[in-house]
C-alpha positions as CSV (number, residue, x, y, z in Angstrom):
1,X,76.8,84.8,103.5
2,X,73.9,86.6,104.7
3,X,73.9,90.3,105.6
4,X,72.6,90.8,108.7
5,X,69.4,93.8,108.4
6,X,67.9,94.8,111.5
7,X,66.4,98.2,112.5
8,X,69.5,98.4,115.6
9,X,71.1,100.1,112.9
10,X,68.5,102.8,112.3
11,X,67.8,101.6,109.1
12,X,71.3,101.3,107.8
13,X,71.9,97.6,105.7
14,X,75.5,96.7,104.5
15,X,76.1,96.1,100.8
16,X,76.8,92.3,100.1
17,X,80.1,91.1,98.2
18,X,79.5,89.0,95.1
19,X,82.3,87.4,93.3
20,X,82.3,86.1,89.5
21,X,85.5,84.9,88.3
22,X,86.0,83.6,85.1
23,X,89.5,83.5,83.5
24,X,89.8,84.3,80.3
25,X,92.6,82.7,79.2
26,X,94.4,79.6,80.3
27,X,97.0,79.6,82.3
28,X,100.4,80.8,81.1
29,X,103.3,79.2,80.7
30,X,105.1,76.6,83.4
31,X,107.7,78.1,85.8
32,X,110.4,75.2,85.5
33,X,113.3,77.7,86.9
34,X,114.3,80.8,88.5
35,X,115.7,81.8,85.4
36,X,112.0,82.0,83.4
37,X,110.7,84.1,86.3
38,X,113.8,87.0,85.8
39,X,112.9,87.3,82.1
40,X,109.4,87.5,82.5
41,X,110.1,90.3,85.2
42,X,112.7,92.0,83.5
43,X,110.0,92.4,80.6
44,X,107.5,93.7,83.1
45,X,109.8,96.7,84.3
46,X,110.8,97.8,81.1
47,X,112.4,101.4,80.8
48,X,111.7,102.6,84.6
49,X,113.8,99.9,86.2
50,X,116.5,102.5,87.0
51,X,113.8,105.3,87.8
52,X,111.4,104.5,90.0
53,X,111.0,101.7,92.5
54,X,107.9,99.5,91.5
55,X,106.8,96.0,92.7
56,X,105.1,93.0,91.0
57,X,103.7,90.0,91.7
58,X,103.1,86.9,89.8
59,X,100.1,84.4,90.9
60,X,101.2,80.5,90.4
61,X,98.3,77.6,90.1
62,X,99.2,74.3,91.5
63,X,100.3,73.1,87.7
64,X,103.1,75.7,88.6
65,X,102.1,77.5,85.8
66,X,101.5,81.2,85.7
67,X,98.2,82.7,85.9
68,X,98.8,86.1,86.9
69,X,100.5,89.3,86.9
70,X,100.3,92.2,88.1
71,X,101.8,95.4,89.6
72,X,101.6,95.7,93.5
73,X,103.4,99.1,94.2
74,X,104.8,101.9,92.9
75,X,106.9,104.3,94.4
76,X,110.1,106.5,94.3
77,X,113.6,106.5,93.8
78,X,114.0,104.6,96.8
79,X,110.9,102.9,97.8
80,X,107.1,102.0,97.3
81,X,104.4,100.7,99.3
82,X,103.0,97.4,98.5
83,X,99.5,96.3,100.8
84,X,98.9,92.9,101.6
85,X,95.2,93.2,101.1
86,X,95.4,94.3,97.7
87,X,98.0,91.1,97.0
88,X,96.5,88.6,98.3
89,X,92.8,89.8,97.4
90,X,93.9,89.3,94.1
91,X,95.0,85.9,95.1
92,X,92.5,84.7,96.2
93,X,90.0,86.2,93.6
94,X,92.4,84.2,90.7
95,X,92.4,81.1,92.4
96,X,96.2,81.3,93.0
97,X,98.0,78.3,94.8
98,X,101.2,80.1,95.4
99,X,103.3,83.3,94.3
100,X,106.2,85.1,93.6
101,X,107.0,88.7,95.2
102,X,109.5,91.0,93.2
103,X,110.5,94.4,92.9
104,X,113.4,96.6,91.5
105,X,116.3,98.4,92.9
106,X,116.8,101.7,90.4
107,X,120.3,102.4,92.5
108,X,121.5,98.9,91.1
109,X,122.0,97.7,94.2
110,X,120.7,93.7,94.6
111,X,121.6,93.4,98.0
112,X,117.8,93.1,100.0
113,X,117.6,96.1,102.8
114,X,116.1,95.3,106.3
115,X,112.7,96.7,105.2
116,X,113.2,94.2,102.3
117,X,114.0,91.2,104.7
118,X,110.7,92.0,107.0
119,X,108.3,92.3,103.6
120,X,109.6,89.1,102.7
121,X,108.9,87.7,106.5
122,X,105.1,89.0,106.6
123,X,104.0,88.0,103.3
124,X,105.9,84.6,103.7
125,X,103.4,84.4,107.0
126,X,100.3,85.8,105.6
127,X,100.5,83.6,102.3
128,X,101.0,80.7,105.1
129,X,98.1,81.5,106.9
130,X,95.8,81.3,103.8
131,X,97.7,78.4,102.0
132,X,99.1,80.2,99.1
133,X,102.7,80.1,99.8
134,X,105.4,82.9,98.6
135,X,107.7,80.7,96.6
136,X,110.8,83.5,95.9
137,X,110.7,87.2,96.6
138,X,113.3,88.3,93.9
139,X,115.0,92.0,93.4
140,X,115.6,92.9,90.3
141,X,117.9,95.3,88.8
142,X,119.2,96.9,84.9
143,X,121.9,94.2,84.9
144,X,121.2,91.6,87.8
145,X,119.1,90.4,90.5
146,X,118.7,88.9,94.1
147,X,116.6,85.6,95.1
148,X,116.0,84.9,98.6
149,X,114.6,81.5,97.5
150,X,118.5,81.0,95.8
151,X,119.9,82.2,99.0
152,X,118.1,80.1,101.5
153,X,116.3,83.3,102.9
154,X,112.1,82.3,102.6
């Protein structure tokens, strides 16, 4: 993509975007059931799964193999923040063909809340729009966890 320079802006050129990606490992693992993904992200949230709420994200290729992780959010006790842009930027910069959404409940509570339900909705719809589809959003917590792939909910 060009950028466009003309004097209409007194001067004043935007900076262009260019993007190297080179991986620098091969892809991880295959995700053959729900069960792999809950161990990998039970390893991921370690010791502050009953302190602070934080969410994670895990970038599929089309082998179904795993090619990324990464944290998304982190918050409080009962909440964090976790931007779409940011997500699916990464996507997109890693090639991704799918992904999985997660985060953890420090009350121990699996049950998703309504906020939890509308985050799955609008990333379900974003990652449609740009053809990397959310394949599970899963809550995790010290002792279980919630799949809204298991429970029909996606």
């Amino acid at each position: 993509m060009k950028t466009i320079k003309e004097d209409i802006f007194l001067g004043w050129t935007a900076g262009e975007l260019a993007i190297t990606y080179k991986r620098a490992a091969l892809d991880g693992p295959t995700i053959k059931a729900p069960e792999h993904t809950i161990k990998l992200l039970r390893r991921c949230y370690s010791d502050t799964i009953e302190i602070r709420e934080s969410a994670i994200c895990i970038g599929i290729s089309r082998a179904n193999r795993i090619r990324s992780v990464f944290i998304v959010g982190e918050g409080g006790t009962a909440g964090c923040v976790i931007d779409p842009k940011l997500v699916f930027s990464r996507l997109l910069l890693e090639n991704c063909s799918a992904f999985i959404l997660s985060h953890n409940h420090p009350s121990g509570n699996t049950n998703p809340s309504m906020a939890d339900k509308k985050l799955t909705r609008d990333f379900r719809a974003c990652g449609k729009v740009l053809d990397i589809p959310l394949l599970d959003h899963i809550i995790v917590t010290d002792n279980s966890h919630f799949s809204f792939a298991t429970h029909d909910m996606l």
